[in-house]
N, C-alpha and C positions, 0 to 999 in steps of 0.2 A: 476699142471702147464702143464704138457705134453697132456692133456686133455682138456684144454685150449687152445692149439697150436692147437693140430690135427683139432681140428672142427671148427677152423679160416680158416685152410686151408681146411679145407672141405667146408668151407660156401664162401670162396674167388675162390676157383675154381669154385664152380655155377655159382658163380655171373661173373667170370670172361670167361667161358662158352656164357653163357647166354648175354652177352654183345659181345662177338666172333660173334655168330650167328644172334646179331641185325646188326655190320657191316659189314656180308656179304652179305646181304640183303640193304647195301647204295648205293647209287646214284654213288660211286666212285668206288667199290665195280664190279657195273654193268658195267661201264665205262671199269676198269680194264680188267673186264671178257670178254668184247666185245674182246680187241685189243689181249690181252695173253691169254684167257682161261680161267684164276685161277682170284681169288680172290685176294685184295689186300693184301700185306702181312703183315700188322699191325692185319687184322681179323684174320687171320691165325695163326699167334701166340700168338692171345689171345686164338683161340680155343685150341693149344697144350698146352698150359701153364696152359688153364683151365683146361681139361684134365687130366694134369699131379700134379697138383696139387688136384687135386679133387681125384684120385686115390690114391698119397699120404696121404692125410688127411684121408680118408678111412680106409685103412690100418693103417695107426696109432691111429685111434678112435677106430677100434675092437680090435687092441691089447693090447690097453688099458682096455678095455671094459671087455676081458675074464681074467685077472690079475689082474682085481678089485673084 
């Protein structure tokens, strides 16, 4: 079961990664970065999230991995 979890969240931080970095590359995105500098903050906490979730599941897939 925990083997299951870890590499959902490993495969949901990519993805949610991976979706981070398509919206900071939008049209609202550039809008944003025009007037403030940064990115909008919906991208941005997809990238942290993905991130943090992806290192999460990581670690919990290899320590799973070597106690198998």
């Amino acid at each position: 079961m925990n083997k299951i979890v870890s590499i959902a969240l490993l495969v949901g931080g990519v993805l949610l990664m991976i979706f981070g970095i398509n919206a900071t590359d939008s049209f609202s995105s550039d809008v944003s970065r025009f007037f403030t500098g940064s990115p909008t903050d919906k991208a941005v906490w997809m990238l942290v999230g993905g991130t943090v979730a992806t290192v999460v599941g990581l670690v919990w897939t290899l320590r799973n991995w070597k106690q198998a």
